[in-house]
VMD Tcl script that builds the backbone (N, CA, C; Angstrom):
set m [mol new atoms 513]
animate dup $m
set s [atomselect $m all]
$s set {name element resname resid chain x y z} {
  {N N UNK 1 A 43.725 10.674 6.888}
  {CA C UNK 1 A 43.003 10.178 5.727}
  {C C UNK 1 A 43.377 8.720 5.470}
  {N N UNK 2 A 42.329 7.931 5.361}
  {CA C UNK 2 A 42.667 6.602 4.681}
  {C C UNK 2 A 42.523 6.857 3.223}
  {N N UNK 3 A 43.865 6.303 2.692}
  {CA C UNK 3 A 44.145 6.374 1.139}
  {C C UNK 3 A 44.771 4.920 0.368}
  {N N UNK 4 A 44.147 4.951 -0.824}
  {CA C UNK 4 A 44.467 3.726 -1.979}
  {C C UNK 4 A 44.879 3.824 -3.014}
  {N N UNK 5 A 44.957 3.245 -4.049}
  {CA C UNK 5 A 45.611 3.849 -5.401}
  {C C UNK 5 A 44.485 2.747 -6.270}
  {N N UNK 6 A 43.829 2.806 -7.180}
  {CA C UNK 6 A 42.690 2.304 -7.713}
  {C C UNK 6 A 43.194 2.598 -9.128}
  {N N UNK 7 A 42.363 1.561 -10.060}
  {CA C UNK 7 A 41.821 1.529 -11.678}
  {C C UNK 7 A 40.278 1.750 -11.173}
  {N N UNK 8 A 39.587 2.360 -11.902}
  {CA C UNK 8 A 38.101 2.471 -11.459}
  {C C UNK 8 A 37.312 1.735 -12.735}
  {N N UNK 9 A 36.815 0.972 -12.645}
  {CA C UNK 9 A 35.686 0.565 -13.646}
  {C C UNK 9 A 34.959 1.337 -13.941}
  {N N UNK 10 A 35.184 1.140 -15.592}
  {CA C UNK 10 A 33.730 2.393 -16.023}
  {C C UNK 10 A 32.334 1.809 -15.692}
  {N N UNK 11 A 31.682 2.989 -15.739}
  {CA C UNK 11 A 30.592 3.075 -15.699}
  {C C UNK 11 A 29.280 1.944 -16.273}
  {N N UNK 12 A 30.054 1.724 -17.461}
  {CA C UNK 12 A 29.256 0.896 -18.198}
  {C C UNK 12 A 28.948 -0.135 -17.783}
  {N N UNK 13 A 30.083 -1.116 -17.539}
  {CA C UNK 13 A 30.448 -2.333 -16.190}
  {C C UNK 13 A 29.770 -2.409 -15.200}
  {N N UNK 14 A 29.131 -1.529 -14.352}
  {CA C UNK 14 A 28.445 -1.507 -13.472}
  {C C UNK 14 A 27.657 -2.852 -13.431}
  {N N UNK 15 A 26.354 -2.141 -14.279}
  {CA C UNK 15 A 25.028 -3.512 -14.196}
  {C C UNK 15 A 25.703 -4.969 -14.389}
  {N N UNK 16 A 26.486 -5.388 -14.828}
  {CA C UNK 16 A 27.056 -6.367 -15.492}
  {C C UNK 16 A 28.010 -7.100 -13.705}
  {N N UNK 17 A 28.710 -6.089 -13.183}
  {CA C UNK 17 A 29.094 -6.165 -11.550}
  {C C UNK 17 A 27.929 -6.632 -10.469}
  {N N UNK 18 A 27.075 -5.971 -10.787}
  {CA C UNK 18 A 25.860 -6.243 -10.322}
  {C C UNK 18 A 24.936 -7.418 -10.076}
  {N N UNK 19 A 25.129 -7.476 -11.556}
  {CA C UNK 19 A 24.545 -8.761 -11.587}
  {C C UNK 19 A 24.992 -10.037 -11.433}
  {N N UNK 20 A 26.450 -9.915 -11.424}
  {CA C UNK 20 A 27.213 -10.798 -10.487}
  {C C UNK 20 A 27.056 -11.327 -9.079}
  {N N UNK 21 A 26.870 -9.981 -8.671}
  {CA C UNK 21 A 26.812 -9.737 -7.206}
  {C C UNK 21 A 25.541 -10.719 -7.019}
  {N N UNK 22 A 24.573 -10.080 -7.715}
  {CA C UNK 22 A 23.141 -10.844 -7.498}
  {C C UNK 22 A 23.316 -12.758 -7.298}
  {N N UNK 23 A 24.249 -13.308 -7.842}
  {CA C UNK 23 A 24.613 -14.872 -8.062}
  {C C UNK 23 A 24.774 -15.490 -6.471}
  {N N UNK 24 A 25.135 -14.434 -5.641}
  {CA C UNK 24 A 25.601 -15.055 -4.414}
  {C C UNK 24 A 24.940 -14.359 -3.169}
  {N N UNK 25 A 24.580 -15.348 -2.903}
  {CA C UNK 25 A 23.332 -15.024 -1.517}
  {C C UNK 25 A 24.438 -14.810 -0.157}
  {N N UNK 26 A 23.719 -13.958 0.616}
  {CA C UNK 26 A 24.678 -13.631 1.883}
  {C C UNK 26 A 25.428 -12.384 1.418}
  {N N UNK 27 A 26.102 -12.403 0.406}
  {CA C UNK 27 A 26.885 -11.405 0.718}
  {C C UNK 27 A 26.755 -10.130 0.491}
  {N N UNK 28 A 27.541 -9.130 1.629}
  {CA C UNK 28 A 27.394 -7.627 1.674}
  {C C UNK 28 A 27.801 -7.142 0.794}
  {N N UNK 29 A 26.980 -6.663 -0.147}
  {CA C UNK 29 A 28.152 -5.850 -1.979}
  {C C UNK 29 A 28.354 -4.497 -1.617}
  {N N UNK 30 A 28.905 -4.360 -2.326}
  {CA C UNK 30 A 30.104 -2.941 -2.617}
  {C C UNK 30 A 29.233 -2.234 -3.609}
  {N N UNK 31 A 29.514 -0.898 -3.933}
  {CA C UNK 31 A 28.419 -0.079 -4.504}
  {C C UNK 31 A 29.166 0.602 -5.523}
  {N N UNK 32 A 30.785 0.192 -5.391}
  {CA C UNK 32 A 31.290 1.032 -6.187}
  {C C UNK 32 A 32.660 -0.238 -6.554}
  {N N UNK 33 A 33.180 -0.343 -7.874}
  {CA C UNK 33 A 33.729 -1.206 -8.418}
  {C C UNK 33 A 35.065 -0.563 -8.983}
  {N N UNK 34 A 36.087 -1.639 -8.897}
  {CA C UNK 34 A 37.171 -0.803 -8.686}
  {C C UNK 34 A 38.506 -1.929 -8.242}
  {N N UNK 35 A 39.649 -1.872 -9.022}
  {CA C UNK 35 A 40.719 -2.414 -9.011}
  {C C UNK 35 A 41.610 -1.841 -7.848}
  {N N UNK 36 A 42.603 -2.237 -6.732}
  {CA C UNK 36 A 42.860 -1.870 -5.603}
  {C C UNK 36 A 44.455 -2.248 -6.248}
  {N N UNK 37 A 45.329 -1.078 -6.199}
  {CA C UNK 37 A 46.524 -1.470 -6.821}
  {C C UNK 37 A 47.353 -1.244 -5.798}
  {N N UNK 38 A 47.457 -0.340 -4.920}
  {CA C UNK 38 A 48.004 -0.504 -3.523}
  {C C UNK 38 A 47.206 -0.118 -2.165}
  {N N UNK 39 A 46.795 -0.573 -1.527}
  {CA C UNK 39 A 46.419 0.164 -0.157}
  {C C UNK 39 A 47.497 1.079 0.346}
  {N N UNK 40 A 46.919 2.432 0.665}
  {CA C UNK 40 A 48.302 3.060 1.250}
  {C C UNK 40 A 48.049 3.041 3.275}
  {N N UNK 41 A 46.879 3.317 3.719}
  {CA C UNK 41 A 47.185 3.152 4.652}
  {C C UNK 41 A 45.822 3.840 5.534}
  {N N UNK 42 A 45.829 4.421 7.061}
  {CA C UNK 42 A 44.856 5.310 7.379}
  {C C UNK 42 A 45.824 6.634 8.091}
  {N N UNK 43 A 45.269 7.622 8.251}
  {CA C UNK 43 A 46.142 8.588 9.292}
  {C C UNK 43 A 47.410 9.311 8.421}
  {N N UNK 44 A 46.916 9.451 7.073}
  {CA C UNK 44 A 47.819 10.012 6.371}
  {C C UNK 44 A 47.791 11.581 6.383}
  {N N UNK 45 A 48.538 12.516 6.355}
  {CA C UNK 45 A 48.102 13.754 6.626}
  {C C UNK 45 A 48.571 14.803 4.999}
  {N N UNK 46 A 48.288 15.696 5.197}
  {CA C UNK 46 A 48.243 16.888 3.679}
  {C C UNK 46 A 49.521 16.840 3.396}
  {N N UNK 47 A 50.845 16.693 4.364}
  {CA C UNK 47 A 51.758 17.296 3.709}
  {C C UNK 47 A 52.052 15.799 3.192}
  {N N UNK 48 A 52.154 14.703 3.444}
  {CA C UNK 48 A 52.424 13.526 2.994}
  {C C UNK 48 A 51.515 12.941 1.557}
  {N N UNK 49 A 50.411 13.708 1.828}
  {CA C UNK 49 A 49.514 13.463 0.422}
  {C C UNK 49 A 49.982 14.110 -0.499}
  {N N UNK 50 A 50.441 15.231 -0.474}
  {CA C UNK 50 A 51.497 16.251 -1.635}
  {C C UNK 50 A 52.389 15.749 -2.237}
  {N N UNK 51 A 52.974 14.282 -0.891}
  {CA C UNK 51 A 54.256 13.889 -1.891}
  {C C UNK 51 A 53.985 12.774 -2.555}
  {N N UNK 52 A 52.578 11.676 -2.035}
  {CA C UNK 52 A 52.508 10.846 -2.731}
  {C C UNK 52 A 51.838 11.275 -4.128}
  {N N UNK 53 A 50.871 12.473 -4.534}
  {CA C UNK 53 A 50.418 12.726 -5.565}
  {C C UNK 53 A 51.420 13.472 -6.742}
  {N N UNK 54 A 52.619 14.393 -6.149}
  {CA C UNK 54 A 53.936 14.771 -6.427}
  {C C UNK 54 A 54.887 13.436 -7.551}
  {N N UNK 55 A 54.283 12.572 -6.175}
  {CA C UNK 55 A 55.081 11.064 -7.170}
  {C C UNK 55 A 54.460 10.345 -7.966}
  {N N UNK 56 A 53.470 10.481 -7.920}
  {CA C UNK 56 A 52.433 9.408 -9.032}
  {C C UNK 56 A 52.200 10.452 -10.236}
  {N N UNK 57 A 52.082 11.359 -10.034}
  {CA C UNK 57 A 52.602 12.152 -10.870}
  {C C UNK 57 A 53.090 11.993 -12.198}
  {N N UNK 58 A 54.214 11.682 -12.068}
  {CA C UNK 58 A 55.696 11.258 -12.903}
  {C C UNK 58 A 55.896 9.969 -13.446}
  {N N UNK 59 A 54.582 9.131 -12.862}
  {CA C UNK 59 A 54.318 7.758 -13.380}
  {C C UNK 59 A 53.929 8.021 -14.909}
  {N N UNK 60 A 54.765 7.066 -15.742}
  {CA C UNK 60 A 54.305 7.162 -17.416}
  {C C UNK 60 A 53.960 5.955 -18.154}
  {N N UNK 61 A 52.596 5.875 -18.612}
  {CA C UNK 61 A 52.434 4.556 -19.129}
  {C C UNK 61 A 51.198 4.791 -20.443}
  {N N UNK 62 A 51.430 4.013 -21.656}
  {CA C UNK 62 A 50.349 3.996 -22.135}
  {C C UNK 62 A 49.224 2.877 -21.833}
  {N N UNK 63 A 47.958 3.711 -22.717}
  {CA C UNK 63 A 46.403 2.937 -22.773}
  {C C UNK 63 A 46.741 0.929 -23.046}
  {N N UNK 64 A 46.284 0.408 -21.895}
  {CA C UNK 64 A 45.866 -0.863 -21.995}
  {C C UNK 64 A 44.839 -1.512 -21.944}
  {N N UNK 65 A 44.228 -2.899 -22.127}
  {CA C UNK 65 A 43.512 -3.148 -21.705}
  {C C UNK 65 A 43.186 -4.530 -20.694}
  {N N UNK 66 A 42.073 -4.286 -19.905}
  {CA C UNK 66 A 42.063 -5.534 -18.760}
  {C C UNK 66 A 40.686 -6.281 -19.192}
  {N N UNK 67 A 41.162 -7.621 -19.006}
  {CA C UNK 67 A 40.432 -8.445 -19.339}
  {C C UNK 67 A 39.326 -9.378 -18.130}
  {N N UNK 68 A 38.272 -9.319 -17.663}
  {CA C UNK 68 A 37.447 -9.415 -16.091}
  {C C UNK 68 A 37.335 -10.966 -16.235}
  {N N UNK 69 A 37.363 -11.576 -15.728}
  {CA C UNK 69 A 37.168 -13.012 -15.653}
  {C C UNK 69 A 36.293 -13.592 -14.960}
  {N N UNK 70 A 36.171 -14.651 -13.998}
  {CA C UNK 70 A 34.934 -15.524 -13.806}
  {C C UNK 70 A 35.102 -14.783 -12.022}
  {N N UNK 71 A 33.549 -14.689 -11.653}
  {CA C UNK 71 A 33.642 -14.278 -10.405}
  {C C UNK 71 A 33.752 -15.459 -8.684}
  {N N UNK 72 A 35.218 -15.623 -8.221}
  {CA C UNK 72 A 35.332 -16.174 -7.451}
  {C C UNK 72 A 34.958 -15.893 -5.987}
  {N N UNK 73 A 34.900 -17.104 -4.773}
  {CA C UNK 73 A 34.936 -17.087 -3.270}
  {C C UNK 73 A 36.386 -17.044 -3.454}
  {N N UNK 74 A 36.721 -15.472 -2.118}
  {CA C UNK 74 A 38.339 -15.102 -2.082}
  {C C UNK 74 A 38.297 -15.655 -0.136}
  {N N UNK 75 A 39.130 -16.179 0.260}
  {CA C UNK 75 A 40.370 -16.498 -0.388}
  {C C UNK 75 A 40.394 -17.831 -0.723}
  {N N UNK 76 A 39.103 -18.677 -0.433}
  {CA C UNK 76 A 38.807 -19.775 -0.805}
  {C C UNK 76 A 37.470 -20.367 -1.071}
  {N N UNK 77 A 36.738 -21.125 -1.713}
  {CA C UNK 77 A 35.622 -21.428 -1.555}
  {C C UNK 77 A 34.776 -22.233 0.151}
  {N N UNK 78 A 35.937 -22.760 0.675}
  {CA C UNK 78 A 35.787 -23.858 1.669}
  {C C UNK 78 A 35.696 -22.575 3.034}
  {N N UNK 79 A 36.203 -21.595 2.679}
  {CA C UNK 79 A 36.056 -20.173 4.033}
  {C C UNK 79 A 36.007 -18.732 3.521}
  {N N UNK 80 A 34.862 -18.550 2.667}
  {CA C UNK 80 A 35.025 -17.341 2.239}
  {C C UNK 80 A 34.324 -16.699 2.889}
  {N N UNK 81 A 35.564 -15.485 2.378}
  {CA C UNK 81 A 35.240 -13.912 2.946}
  {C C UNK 81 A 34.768 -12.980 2.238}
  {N N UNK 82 A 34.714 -12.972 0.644}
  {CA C UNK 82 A 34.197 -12.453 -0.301}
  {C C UNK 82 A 34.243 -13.036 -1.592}
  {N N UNK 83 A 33.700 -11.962 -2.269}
  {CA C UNK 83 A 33.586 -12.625 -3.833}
  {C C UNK 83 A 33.962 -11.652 -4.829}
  {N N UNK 84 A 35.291 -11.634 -5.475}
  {CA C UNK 84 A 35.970 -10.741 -6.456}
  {C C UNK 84 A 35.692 -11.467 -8.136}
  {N N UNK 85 A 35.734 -10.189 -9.244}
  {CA C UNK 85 A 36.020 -10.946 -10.137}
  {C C UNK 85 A 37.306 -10.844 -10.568}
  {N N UNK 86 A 37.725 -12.095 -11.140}
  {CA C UNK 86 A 39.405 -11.820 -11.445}
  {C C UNK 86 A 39.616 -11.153 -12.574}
  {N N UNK 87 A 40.693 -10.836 -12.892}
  {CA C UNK 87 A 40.893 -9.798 -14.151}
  {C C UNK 87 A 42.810 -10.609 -14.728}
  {N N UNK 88 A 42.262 -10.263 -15.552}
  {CA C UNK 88 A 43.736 -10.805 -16.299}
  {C C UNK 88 A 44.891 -9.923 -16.026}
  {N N UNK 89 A 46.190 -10.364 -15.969}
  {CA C UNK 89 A 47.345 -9.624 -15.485}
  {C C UNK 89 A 47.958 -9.658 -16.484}
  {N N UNK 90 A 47.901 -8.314 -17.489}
  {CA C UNK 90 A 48.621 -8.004 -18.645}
  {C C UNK 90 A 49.842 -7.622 -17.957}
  {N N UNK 91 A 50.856 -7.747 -18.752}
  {CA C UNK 91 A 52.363 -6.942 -18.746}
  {C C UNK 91 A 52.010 -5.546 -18.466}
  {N N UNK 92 A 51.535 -5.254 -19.288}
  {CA C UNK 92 A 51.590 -3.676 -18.947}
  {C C UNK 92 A 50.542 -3.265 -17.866}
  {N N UNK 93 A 49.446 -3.936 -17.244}
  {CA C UNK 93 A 48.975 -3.996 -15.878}
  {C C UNK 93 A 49.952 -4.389 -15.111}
  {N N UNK 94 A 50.779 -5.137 -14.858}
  {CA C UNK 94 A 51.653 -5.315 -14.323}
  {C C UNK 94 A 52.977 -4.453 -14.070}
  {N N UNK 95 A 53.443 -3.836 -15.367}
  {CA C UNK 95 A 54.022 -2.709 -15.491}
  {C C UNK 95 A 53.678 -1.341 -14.650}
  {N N UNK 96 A 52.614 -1.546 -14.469}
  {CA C UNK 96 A 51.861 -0.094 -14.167}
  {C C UNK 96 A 51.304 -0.309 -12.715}
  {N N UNK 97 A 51.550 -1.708 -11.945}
  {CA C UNK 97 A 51.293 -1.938 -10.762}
  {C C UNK 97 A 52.782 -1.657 -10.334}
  {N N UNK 98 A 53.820 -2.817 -10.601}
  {CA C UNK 98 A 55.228 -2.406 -10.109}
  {C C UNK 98 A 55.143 -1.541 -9.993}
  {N N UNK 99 A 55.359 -0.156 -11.128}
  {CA C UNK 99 A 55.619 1.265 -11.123}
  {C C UNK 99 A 55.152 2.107 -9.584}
  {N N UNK 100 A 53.741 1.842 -9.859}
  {CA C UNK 100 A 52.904 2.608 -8.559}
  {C C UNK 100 A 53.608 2.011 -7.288}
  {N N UNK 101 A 53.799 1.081 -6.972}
  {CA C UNK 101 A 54.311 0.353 -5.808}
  {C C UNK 101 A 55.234 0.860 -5.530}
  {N N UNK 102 A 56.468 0.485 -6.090}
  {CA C UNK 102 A 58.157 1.258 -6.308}
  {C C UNK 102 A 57.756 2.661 -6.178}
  {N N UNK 103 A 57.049 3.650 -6.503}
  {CA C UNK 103 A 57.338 4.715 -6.263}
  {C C UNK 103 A 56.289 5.051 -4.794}
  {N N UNK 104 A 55.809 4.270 -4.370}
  {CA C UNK 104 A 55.123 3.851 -3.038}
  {C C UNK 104 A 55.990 3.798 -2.014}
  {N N UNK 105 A 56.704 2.711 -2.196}
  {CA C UNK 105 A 58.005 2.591 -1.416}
  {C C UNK 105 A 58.815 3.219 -1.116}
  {N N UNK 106 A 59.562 4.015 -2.106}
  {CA C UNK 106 A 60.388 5.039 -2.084}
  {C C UNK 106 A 59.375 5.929 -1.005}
  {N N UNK 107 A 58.541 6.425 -0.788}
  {CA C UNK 107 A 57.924 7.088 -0.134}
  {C C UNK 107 A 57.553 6.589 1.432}
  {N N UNK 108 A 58.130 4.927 1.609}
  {CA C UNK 108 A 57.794 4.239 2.896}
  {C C UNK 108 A 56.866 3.529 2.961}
  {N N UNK 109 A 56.228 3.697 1.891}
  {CA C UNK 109 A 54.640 2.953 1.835}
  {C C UNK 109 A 54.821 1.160 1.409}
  {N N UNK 110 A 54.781 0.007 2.283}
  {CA C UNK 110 A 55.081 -1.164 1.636}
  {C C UNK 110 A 53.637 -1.645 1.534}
  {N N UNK 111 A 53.946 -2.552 0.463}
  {CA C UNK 111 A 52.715 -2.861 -0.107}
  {C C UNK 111 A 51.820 -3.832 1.276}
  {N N UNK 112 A 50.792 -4.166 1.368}
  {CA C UNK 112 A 50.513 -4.924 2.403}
  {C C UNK 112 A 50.147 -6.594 2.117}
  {N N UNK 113 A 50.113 -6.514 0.900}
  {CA C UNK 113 A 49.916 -7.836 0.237}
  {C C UNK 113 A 50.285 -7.864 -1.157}
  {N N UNK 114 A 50.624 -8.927 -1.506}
  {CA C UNK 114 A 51.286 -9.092 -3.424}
  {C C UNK 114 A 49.968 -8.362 -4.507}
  {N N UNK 115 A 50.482 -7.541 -5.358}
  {CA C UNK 115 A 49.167 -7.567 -5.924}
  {C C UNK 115 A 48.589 -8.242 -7.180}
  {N N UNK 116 A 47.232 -8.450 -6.887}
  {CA C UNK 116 A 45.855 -9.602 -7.156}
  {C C UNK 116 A 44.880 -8.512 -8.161}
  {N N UNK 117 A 44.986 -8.640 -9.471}
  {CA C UNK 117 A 44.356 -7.866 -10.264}
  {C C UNK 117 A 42.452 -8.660 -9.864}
  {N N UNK 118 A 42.037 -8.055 -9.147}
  {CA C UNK 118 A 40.586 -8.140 -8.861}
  {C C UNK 118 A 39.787 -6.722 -8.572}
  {N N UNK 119 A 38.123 -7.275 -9.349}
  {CA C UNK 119 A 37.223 -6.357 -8.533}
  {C C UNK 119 A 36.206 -6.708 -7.469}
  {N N UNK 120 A 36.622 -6.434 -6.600}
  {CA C UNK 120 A 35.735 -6.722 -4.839}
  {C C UNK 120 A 33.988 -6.772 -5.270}
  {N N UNK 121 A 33.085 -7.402 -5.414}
  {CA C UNK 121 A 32.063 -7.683 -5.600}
  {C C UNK 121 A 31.284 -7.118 -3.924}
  {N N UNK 122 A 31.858 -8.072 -2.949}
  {CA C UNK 122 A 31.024 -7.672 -1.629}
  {C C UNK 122 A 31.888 -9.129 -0.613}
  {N N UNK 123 A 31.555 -8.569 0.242}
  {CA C UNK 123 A 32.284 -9.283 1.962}
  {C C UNK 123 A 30.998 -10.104 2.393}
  {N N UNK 124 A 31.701 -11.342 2.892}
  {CA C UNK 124 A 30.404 -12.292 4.032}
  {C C UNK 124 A 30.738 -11.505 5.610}
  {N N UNK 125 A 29.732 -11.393 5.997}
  {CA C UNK 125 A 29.783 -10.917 6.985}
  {C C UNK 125 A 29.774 -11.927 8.101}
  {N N UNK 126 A 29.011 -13.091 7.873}
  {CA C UNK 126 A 29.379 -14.239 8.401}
  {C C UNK 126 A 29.131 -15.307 7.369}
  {N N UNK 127 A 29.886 -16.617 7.984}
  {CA C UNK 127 A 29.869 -17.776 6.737}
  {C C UNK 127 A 28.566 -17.972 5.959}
  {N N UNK 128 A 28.569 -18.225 5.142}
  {CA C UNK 128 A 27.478 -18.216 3.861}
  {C C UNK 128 A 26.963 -19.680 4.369}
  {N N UNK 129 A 25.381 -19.532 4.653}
  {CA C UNK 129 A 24.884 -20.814 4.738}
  {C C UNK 129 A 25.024 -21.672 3.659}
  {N N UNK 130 A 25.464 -21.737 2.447}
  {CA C UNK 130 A 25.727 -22.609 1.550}
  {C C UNK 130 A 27.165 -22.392 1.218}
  {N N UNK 131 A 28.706 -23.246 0.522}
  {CA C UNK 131 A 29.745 -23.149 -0.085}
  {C C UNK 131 A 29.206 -22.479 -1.189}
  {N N UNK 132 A 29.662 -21.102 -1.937}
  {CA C UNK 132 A 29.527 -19.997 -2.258}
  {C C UNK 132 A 30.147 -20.844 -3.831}
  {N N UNK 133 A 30.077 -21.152 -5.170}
  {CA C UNK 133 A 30.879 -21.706 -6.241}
  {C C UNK 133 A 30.601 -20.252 -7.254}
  {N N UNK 134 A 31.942 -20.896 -7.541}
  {CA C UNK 134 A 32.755 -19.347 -8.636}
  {C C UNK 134 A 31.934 -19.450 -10.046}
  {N N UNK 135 A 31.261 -18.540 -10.724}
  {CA C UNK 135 A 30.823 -17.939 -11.574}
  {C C UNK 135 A 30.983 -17.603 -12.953}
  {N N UNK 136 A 31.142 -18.211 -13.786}
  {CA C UNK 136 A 31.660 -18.063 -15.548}
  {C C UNK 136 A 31.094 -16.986 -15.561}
  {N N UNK 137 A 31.915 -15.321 -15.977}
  {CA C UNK 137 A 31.378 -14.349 -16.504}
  {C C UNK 137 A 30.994 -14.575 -17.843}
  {N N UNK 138 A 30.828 -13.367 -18.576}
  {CA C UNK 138 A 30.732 -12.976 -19.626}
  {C C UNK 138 A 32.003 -12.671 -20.128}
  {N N UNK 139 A 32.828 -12.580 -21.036}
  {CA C UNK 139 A 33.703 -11.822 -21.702}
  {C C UNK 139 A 33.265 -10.601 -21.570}
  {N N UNK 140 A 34.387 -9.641 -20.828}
  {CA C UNK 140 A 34.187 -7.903 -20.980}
  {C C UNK 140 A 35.528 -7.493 -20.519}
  {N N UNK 141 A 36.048 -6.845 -21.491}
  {CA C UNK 141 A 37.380 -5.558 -21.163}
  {C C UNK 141 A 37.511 -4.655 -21.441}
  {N N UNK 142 A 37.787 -3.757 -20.661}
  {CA C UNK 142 A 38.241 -2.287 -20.567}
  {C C UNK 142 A 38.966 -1.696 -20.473}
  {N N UNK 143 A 39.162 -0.429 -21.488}
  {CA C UNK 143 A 40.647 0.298 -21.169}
  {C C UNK 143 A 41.230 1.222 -20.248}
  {N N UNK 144 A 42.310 0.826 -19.868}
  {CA C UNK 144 A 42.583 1.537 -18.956}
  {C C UNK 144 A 43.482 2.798 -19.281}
  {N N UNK 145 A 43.311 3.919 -18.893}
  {CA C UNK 145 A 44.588 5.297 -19.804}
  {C C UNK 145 A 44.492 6.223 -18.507}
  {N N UNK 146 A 43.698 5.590 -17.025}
  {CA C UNK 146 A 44.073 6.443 -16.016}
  {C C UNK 146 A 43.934 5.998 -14.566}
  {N N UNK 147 A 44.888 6.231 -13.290}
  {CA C UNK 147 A 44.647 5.479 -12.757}
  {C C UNK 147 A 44.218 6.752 -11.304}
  {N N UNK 148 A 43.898 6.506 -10.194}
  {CA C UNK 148 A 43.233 7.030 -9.169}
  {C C UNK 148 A 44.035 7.317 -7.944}
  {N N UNK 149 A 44.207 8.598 -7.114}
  {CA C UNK 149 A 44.374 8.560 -5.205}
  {C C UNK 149 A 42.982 8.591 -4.930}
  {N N UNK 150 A 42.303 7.489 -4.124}
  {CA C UNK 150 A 41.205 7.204 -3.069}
  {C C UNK 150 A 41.482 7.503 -2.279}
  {N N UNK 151 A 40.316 8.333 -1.704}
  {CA C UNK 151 A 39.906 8.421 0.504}
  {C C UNK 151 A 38.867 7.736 0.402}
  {N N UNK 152 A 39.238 6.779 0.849}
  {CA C UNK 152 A 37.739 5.834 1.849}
  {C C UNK 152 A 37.654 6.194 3.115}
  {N N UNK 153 A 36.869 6.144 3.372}
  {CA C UNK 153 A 35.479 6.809 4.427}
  {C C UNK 153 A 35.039 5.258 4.981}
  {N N UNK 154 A 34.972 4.621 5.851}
  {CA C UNK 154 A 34.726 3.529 6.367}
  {C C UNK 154 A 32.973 4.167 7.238}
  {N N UNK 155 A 31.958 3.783 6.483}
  {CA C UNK 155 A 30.745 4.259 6.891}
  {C C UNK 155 A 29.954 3.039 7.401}
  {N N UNK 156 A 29.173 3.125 8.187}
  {CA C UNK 156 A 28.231 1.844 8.946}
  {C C UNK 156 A 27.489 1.188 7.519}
  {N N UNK 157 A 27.062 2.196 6.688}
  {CA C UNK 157 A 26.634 1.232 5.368}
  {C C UNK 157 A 27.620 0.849 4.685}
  {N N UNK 158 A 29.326 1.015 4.672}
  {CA C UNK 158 A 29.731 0.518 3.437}
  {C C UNK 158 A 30.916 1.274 3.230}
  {N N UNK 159 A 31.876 1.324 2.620}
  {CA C UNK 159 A 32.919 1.863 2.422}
  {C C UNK 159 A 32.465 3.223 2.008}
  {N N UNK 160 A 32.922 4.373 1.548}
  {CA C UNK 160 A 32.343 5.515 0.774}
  {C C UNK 160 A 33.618 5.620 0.425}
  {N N UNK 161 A 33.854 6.430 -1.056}
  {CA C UNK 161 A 35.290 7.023 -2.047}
  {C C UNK 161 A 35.117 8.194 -2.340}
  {N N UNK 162 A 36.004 8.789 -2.785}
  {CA C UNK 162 A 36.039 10.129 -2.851}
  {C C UNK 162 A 37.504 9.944 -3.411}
  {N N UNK 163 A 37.497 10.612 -5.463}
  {CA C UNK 163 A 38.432 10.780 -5.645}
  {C C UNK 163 A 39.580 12.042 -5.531}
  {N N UNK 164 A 40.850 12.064 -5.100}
  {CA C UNK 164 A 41.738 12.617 -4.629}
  {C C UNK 164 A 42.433 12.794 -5.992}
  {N N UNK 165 A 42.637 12.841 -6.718}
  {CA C UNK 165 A 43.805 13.197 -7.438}
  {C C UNK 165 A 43.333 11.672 -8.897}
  {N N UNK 166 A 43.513 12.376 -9.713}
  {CA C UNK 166 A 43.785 11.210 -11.316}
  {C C UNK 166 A 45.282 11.509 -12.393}
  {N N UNK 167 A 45.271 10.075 -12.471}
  {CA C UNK 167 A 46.460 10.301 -13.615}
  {C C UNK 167 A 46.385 9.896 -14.294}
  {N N UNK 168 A 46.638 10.239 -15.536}
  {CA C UNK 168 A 45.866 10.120 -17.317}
  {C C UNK 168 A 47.436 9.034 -17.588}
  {N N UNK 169 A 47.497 8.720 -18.816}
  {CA C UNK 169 A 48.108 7.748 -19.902}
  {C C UNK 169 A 49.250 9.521 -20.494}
  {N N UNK 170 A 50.170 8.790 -21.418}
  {CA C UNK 170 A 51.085 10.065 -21.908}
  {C C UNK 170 A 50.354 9.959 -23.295}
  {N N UNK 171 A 49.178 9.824 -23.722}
  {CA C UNK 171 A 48.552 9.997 -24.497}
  {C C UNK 171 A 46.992 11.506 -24.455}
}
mol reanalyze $m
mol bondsrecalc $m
mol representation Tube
mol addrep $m
């Protein structure tokens, strides 16, 4: 199994993602929106999924909220590869990323990159005939009181998810 650890954007957010997406020509969008708090890996098997859901488990945090910001070219405008919107890095988003990580680790799992409070908009599949410029959202935040185990499914159209396991707030 390929598995992740996610915040999922509500529902509501959607059209508003969307219409982001719509700002930038070329690129391949994503169908489903969603904060990526650790990648865990591919080729994970049942008894190892028992222990990472065993451990996230025991993770305790209360309701916060995240704040979405202006939608950028990642990892640069001058060679991009996609277009995320940024999200503000509260303490207690931050709190609640360490946490998941550290108890990641303990399990062998290292993170594969620092984590970047963003939501993945869509991938260039090749360079964008025009330099791609970053996007003034709207003001919009949402609370967060639960966080996600993902299986992605790597499909010829597009990633596919399928949630594995949720963990609520101690509220």
């Amino acid at each position: 199994m390929r598995l992740f650890i996610s915040i999922t954007i509500p529902r509501g957010l959607y059209r508003y993602c969307t219409q982001m997406q719509s700002q930038f020509a070329d690129l391949k969008t994503t169908r489903e929106f969603h904060i990526t708090v650790q990648f865990l890996g591919e080729g994970i098997d049942d008894k190892r999924l028992q222990s990472i859901i065993d451990v996230l488990s025991k993770i305790k945090f209360e309701p916060f909220e995240i704040k979405m910001g202006d939608a950028i070219p990642f990892p640069n405008p001058f060679d991009p590869k996609g277009v995320w919107i940024e999200c503000g890095q509260s303490d207690e988003l931050k709190e609640l990323a360490d946490n998941i990580r550290k108890s990641m680790s303990d399990l062998h799992f290292i993170p594969d990159k620092p984590f970047k409070a963003h939501i993945t908009l869509g991938r260039y599949k090749f360079l964008p005939f025009e330099t791609p410029k970053a996007i003034t959202g709207e003001p919009h935040t949402f609370i967060v009181d639960k966080f996600y185990l993902m299986q992605s499914s790597l499909m010829p159209t597009g990633s596919e998810y399928k949630i594995l396991a949720e963990f609520q707030t101690n509220k």
